[in-house]
C-alpha positions, 0 to 999 in steps of 0.5 A: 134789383142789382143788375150784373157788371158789364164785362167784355166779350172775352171775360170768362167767368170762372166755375164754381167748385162746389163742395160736398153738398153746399150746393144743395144746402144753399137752394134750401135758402130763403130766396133773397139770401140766395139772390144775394150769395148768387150775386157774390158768387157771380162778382168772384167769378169774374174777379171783382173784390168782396166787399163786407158790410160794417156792422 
């Protein structure tokens, strides 16, 4: 399990804006593929650069 980064205290993470109803369509994921977009979301919203993997 990938634990989260350690930010300082006065990091805020940012809001997620979701849009329409991508919120909704994401919780009908499989449970991995929503632990995986939640870890990028949460790396996005403290500033941490996306990463792709090659394929």
């Amino acid at each position: 399990m990938r634990m989260p980064p350690k930010t300082s205290p006065e990091s805020v993470p940012k809001p997620v804006r979701w849009v329409a109803s991508s919120k909704e369509d994401l919780s009908a994921f499989p449970n991995d593929i929503k632990t995986r977009v939640g870890g990028a979301l949460w790396d996005a919203q403290i500033g941490l650069t996306a990463w792709l993997k090659s394929r």
